[in-house]
N, C-alpha and C positions, 0 to 999 in steps of 0.2 A: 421928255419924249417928243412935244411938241417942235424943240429945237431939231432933233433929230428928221424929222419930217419935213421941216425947210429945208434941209442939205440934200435929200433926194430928190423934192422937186426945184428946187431952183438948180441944181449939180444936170439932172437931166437937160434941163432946157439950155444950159447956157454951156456945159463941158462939150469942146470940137475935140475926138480922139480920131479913134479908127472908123474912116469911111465903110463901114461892115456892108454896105450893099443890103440890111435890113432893117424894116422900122421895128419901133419901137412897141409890143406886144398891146393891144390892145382888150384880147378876153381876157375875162376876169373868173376869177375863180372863188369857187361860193359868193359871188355876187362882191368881192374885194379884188382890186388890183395893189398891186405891190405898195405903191405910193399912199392907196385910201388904208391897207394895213400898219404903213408906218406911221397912220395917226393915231395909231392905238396908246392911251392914256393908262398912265401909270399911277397910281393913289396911293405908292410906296407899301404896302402888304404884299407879304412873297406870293410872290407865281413859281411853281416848281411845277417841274414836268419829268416825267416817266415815258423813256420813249424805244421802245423796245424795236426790234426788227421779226418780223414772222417769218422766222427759219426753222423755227423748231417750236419746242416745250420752251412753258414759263420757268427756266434754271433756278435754285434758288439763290444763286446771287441775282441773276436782274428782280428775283422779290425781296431782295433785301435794299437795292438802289428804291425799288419802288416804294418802299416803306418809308425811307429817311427821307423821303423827300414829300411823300404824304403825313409823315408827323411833323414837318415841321412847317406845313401849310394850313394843319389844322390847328394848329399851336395861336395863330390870329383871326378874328373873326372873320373878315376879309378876304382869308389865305386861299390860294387858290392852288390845283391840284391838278395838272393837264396830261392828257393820254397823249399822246402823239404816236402815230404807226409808222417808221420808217422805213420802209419797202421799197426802194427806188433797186434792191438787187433783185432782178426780176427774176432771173433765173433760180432763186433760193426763196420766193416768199411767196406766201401759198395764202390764201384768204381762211383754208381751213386755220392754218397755225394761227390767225389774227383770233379766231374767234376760240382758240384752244386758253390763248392769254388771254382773254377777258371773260374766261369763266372762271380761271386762275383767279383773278385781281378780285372778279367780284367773290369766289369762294373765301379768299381772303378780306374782305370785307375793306379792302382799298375804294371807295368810290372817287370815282373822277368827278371833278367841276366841268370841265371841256373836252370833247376830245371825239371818239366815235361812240355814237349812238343818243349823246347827248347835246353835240353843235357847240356854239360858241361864237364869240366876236372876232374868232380868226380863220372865218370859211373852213374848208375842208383842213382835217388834224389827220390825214393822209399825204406822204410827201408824194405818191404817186399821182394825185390828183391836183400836186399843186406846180406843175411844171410849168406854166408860164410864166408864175413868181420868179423860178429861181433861171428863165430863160430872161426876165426882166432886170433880173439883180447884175445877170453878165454880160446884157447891152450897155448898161449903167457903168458898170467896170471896164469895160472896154473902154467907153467916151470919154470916161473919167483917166484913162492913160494904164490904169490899175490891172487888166488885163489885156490877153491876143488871141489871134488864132494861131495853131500850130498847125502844120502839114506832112508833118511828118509821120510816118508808115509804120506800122509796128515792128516790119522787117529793119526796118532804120534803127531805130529805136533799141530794139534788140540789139541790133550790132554794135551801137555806142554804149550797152548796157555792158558788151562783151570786153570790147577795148579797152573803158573805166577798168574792172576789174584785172584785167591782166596788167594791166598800169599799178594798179594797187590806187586808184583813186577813189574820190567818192562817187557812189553812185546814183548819179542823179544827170536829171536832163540838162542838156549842156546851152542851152538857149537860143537854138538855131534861128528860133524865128522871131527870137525877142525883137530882135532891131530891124526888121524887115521890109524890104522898101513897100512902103504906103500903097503904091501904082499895082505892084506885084501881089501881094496880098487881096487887093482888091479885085483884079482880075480871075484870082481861083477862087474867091469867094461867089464871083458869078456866073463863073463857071458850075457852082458846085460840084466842086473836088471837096471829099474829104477832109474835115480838122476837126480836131477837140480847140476845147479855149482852156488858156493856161493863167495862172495868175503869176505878176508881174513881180516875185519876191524885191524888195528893197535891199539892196546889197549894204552891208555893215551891219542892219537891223537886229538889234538884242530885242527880245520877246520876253516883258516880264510878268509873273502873276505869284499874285500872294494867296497859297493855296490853303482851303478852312483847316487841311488836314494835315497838309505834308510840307506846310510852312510856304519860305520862297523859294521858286523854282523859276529857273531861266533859260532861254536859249539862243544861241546864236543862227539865225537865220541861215546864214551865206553857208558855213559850216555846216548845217545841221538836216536841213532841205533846197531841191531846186525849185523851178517854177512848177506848181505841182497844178492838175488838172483840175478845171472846175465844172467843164461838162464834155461827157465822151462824144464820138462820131456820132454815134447814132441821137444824141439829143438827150442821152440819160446825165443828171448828175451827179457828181460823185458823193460821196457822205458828209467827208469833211464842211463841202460848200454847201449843200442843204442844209446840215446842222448848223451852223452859224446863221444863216438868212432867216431859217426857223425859230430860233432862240431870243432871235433881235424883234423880229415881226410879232409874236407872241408873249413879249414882254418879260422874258424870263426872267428874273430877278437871279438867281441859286443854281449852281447846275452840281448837284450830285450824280454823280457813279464812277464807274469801278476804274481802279487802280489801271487798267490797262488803255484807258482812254487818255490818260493823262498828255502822250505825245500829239495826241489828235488837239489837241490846245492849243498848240504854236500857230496853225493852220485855219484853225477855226478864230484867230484872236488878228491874225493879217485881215483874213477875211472883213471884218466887225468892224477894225478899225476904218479899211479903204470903203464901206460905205458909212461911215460917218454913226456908227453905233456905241452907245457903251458896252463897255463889258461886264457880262454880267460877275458874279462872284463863282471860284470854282471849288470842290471839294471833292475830292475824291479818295474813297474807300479805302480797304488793305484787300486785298486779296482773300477767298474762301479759299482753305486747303485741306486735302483729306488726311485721314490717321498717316498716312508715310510722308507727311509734307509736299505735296506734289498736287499741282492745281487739281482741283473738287472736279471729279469729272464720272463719264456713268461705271467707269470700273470702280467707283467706290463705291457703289450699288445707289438707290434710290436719290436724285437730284432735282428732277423735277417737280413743281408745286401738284402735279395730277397725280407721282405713283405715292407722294405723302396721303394724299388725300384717301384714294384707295384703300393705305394701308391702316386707315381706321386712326390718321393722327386731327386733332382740331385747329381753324381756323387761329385761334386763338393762344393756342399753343406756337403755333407754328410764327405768329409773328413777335409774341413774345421771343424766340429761341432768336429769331432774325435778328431781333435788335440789339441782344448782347452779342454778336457775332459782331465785333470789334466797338460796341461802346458799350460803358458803364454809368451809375450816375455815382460814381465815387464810392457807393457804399457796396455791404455784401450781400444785398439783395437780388434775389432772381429770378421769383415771379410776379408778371406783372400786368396789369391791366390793359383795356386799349387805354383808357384814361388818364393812369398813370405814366403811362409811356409819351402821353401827345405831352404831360407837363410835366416830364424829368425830362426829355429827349433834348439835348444839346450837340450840335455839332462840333463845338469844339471841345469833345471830350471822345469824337468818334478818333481810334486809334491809327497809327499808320501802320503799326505790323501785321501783320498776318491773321487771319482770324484759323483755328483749330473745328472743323465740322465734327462734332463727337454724338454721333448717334444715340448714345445710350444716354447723354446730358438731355436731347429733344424729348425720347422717351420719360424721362424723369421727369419733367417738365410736362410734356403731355399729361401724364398723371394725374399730378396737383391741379393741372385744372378740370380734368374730365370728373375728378373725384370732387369737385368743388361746382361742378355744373347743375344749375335747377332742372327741376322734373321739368320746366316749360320747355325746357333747350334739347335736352336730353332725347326725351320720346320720339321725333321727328328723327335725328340723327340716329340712334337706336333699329326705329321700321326704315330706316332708308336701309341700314349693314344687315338689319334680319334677313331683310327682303334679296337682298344681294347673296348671302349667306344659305342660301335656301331654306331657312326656317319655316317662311313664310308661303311656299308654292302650292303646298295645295289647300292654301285657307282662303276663306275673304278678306282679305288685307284689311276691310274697312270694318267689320262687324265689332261689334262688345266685344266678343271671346277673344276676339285677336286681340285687341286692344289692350283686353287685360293681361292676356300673357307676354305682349311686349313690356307691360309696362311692370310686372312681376319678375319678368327676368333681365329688365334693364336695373332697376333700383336694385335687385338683389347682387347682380352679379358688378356693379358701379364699384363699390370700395374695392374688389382684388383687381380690378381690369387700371391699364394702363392706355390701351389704344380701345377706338371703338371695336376695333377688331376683335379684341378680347374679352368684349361682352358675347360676342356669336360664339366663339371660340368655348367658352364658358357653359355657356347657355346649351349648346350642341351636344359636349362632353355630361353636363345633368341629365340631356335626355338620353343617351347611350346606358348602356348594362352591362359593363366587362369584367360581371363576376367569374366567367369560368375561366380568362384571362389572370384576373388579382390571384386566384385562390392557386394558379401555378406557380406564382412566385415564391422558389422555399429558400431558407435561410441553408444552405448545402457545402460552403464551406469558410473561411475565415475573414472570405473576401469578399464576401456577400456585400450584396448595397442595402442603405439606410431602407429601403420601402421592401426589399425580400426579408430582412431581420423582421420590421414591423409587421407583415404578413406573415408571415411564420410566429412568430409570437403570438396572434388572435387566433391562427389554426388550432395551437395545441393549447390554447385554453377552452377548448371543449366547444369548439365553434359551434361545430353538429348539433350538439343542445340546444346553445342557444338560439342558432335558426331553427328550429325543431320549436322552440316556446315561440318565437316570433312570429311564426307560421300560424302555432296554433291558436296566439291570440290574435291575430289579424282575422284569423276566419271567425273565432266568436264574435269579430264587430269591435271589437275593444279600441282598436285604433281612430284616429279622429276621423267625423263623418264624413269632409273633402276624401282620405283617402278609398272612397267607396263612391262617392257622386262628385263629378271633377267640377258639379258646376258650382262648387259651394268653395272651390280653392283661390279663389280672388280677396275673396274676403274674410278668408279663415285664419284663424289668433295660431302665429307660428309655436306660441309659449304650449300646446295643447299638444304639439307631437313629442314634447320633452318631457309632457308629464305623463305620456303614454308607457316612454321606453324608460322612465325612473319608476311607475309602476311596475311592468313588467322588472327590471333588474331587484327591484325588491324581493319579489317574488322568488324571483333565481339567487337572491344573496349575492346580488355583483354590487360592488360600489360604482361609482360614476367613473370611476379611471376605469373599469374592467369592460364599463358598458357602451360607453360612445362609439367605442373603434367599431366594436365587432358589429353594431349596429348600425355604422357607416358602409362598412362594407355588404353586408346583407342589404343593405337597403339601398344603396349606390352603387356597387357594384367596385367601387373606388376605396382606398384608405386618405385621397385627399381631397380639396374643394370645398362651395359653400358650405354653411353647416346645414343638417339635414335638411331642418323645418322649410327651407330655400329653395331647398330642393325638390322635396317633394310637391311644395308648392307649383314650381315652374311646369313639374312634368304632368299633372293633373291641371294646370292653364292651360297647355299644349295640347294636352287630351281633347279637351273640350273644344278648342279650338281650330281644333283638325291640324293641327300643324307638325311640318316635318313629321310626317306620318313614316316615313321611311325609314328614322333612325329610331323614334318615341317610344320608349319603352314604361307601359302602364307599372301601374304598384299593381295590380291583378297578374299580371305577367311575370313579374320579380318575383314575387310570392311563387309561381309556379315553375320557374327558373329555380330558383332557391330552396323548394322542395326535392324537386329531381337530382340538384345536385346533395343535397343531402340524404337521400335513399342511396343514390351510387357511392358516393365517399366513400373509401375503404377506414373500417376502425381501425385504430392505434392498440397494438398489445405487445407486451414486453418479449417475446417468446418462450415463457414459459407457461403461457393460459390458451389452452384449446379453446376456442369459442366455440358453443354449441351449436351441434349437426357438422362440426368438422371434425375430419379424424386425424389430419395431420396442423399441426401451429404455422401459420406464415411467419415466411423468411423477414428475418430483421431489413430494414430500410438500412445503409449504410452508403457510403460513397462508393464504391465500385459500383454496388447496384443501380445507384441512382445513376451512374455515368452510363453504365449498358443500356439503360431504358432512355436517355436521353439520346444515346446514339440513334436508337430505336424509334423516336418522337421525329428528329429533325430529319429524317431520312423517309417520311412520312407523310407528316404534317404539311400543309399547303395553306389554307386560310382557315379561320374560327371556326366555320363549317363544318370542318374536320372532326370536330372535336369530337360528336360521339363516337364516330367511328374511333378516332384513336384513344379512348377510351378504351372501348373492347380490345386493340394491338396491343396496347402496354399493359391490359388487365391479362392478358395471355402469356405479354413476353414473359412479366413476373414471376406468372405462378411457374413459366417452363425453365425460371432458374436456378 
C-alpha cells in the first residue's frame, strides 16, 4: 500500500496533463486528504465492506451481501467489517432510510468495525461528505492524461444517443472532446461553461477478473463501454468512480455483492488501475428469486429486514435462512449458529445460480430456533410482541404480575409457536371463550370438517352433564386454588388441574379418552391449543395482572357462561318421549330442518352479540315448524 501511495504523490507533483484552470483541492475531509488516505496500511487481514445506498428499506438481498462479508471478516482476528453509506444520489437518499438500515444491521446483529457512528481511519464512511476526495481523484486523472472535460449538452448527447440507435450501433459517447484542443478546453473551463469529466477508456483494453464466484470473467472495453463519466455538471459523482476510489482508500481487500453489480466492475477496475491501485478480489452472489422465478421483489410479499422483524421472525433465524440462500457447507445441515456460520462460512462454495426465497423453509427455520431460545433471550423479545399485541395496555408493563404472565404465556405457548408472533397470537386465543361459537359447529352432513365431526361427537356424549358436574364441582371449591385467587397461578403445579378433572371423570365413569375433550371445551371454550393446565394458567396470570382486560375471560366467567348455556341447551329425545309438562314431543332435528333454521340464523345473525337474541329466533323458528 505504501507503494501505492508513492504513485499518487509523486504522479500529482510531476504528471503536466490538462491545464484545468484549477488547483489542486486542498480541504480535507475528516481531517484526511486523498493522498494522507492513500497511506492507509494494509496488515493483510480482510477488510470487507457493506455499502448500501439510502433509498429505501434494508432488502434482504443487500442483508445477505452484508452477511457474507461480515462472516468472512469475522472469520480472522483482525478482520474488519466497514459500513460505508453511498448516497451521492441525492435526489433518492433520505437520511431517514440510512438510519432505517442501521437499525436493520444492528437488529441483525451485524456490527460494524468503521463506518457511521463508530469513525475510523478513513474520515467520513459517507460518500456525500467525501467529495473533495473523489474531486481530488479527478484532478489527478486529468494530469495524469487518464481523464477530460466534456462540454457537451445533454440535448447533444441525446441526439447522438438517437443517431447510434437508428444506425444500429453502439450506444455510447462518441468521444467529442477526447482529443480537444488544449487552448479551447481551457478557455470554457474559465469561462465556466458547463462539463462533466469523462474517463479516458484505453482503446483495445481487455478487462480481466477472476471472480470468487462466477469464475473468469472478461471484457472488452472498446466493445463494451465509451468514456463513461466520473463527475456530473453540477460536481456530483457518479457511482461507478466513487466506488472504486472508496474501495482503494479504505483498503478493501474482498468485495462481495450481488450478481447485478458484476458489469459495474469493468468501470470500477479502469478506474483502480489509472490511479495506480490494486485490485481488490471480487465475488459476487446468484441472484434472490421469488416462488415464480422472477427477481425477489415486494409482490412477493414481505422483503425487507423491518416487515420480517415485525412479523415476529428472529434475528438469528433470519441470518441463518440468509446464509444458505446460495451456500452450503457441503453437508445436509440447516440450522445454524452465528458461530457455526463465521467457521463453516467459505466463499468458495457460495453458489452462482439462483438462490429460491421459500418463505415457509425461513419459517421452519425460525422455529427451531425460537423453540431452542433461553428464558434469558426469550422474555425481552416476548414483552416487546405482547406489548405490541395489546396484551399488555392496560397493565404495568413493569410490575411482578405482568412479569409473570409474560413469562407463563411465553414458555407455555414457545413449543407450538413458530414466529414470535405466534406466542401473542396464542396467548390472545387462551384468553378468549368461543364456547357458544365451538358448540355451533354440528357434524350436519357427510362433508362435514375434521373439528364439526369432533364437536359433534363431545355434544352428544352428554356434554350438558358433564358441564353440569364441572360447574357443580368448581363451585364446591374442588378445583385447584389458582383457579379461585389468580394470584397463586404463577407458581401453581399444572399436574393439580389433571388430577382435578381425573377425579371428577371418575366420579362420572369417563375414562380419560371421554374426559379431556369435553373438558377442553368447557373450559376453553376451544377443542384445540395448549393443554388445559397452560391455560388456565395464563388466563388467571392475566387476571391478576390486569392484562388485556378487553378480550380476558376469568374461569369465574366460563363457569357462568357455561352454566347459562347449559340451562338453554335444548335436550336430545328420540321422538317418541314427551318430556315432562309438555304435551306435544319435539320435532326430530333432521337436514331439511337444520337447513330452514340455518337459512333463518344467516339472514339474522351479524356479530357474537347476537347470539341471545338468536337464540330466542331459532328457539321460535323450530317450534313454528
Amino acid at each position: 500500500m505504501r507503494v501505492i501511495s508513492m504513485v499518487l504523490l509523486t504522479g500529482i507533483s510531476r504528471i503536466r496533463g490538462w491545464r484545468v484552470g484549477t488547483r489542486s483541492p486542498t480541504m480535507s475531509t475528516g481531517g484526511n486528504t486523498i493522498k494522507e488516505l492513500a497511506a492507509f496500511e494494509r496488515d493483510g487481514s480482510p477488510r470487507m465492506r457493506f455499502a448500501p445506498s439510502p433509498t429505501g428499506s434494508l432488502h434482504v438481498g443487500g442483508a445477505r451481501t452484508a452477511l457474507y462479508n461480515w462472516l468472512v471478516a469475522r472469520q480472522e482476528q483482525n478482520g474488519k467489517f466497514l459500513l460505508r453509506i453511498e448516497d451521492t444520489d441525492l435526489a433518492r437518499s433520505t437520511r431517514e432510510s440510512e438510519e432505517s438500515m442501521l437499525a436493520d444491521l444492528e437488529w441483525l446483529g451485524l456490527d460494524w468495525d468503521e463506518g457511521p457512528g463508530v469513525g475510523g481511519p478513513c474520515g467520513s464512511y459517507r460518500q456525500s461528505e467525501r467529495s473533495q476526495i473523489y474531486k481530488e481523484a479527478t484532478d489527478f486523472l486529468v494530469r495524469a492524461g487518464h481523464a477530460y472535460p466534456c462540454f457537451c449538452t445533454e440535448e447533444e448527447l441525446e441526439t447522438k444517443r438517437i443517431a447510434a440507435k437508428m444506425a444500429g450501433s453502439q450506444v455510447a459517447y462518441d468521444g467529442t472532446w477526447r482529443g480537444a484542443d488544449a487552448d479551447e478546453v481551457q478557455r470554457l473551463l474559465e469561462s465556466n461553461t458547463p462539463h462533466t469529466y469523462r474517463f479516458r477508456t484505453p482503446k483495445g483494453k481487455i478487462v480481466r477478473v477472476d471472480d470468487r464466484v462466477r469464475g473468469h470473467v472478461e471484457w472488452d472495453v472498446q466493445a463494451t463501454i465509451g468514456d463513461f463519466i466520473l463527475l456530473r455538471s453540477n460536481g456530483v459523482p457518479v457511482y461507478n468512480f466513487c466506488v472504486a476510489v472508496d474501495d482503494a482508500l479504505m483498503g478493501v481487500t474482498t468485495v462481495v455483492r450481488a450478481e447485478e453489480h458484476l458489469t459495474n466492475t469493468v468501470r470500477q477496475l479502469l478506474v483502480l488501475e489509472a490511479l495506480g491501485f490494486k485490485e481488490p478480489s471480487y465475488a459476487h452472489a446468484s441472484l434472490i428469486l421469488g416462488s415464480d422465478k422472477s427477481k425477489l421483489s415486494k409482490r412477493h410479499g414481505a422483503t425487507s429486514c423491518g416487515q420480517f422483524r415485525e412479523r415476529g421472525y428472529l434475528p438469528d433465524a433470519m441470518i441463518n435462512y440468509l446464509a444458505l440462500l446460495g451456500w452450503n457447507d457441503g453437508t445436509d445441515k440447516e440450522v445454524y449458529s452465528r458461530e457455526e456460520l463465521i467457521k463453516s462460512f467459505d466463499l468458495s462454495r457460495v453458489t452462482a445460480s439462483p438462490a429460491m426465497f421459500d418463505d415457509a423453509k425461513l419459517r421452519w427455520l425460525n422455529g427451531q430456533h425460537l423453540r431452542s431460545m433461553s428464558l434469558k433471550r426469550l422474555l425481552p423479545l416476548a414483552r416487546e410482541h405482547f406489548k405490541a399485541g395489546g396484551l399488555l395496555d392496560d397493565a404495568e408493563t413493569n410490575s411482578a404480575a405482568v412479569n409473570d404472565f409474560i413469562k407463563i404465556a411465553a414458555t407455555s405457548t414457545q413449543p407450538k409457536a413458530e414466529l414470535v408472533t405466534d406466542m401473542v397470537d396464542l396467548s390472545r386465543s387462551t384468553l378468549a371463550y368461543p364456547l357458544l361459537e365451538t358448540v355451533k359447529i354440528q357434524d350436519c352432513n357427510e362433508e362435514a370438517s375434521v373439528l364439526a365431526k369432533t364437536v359433534t361427537k363431545v355434544l352428544d356424549d352428554d356434554f350438558i352433564s358433564f358441564s353440569k358436574a364441572l360447574i357443580d364441582s368448581y363451585d364446591a371449591r374442588e378445583a385447584p386454588p389458582f383457579c379461585y385467587d389468580a394470584a397463586l397461578a404463577a407458581d401453581a403445579n399444572p399436574a393439580s388441574v389433571l388430577e382435578w378433572l381425573e377425579a371428577l371423570g371418575g366420579r362420572l365413569g369417563r375414562s380419560k379418552k371421554n374426559l379431556l375433550m369435553p373438558a377442553r371445551i368447557a373450559l376453553t371454550g376451544k377443542t384445540t391449543g395448549m393443554d388445559i393446565p397452560s391455560q388456565l394458567k395464563i388466563i388467571q396470570c392475566a387476571i391478576h395482572a390486569n392484562c388485556a382486560r378487553s378480550i380476558c375471560v376469568s374461569i369465574d366467567q366460563r363457569m357462568e357462561i357455561l352454566r347459562a348455556y347449559g340451562d338453554s341447551a335444548p335436550c336430545s329425545f328420540d321422538g317418541n318421549t314427551t318430556p315432562e309438562g309438555e304435551l306435544e314431543p319435539k320435532r326430530n332435528m333432521n337436514l331439511a330442518t337444520f337447513s330452514k333454521l340455518r337459512r333463518v340464523y344467516e339472514s339474522n345473525r351479524r356479530t357474537a352479540s347476537d347470539d341471545i337474541t338468536m337464540f330466542e329466533i331459532l328457539r321460535n323458528a323450530y317450534e313454528g315448524l
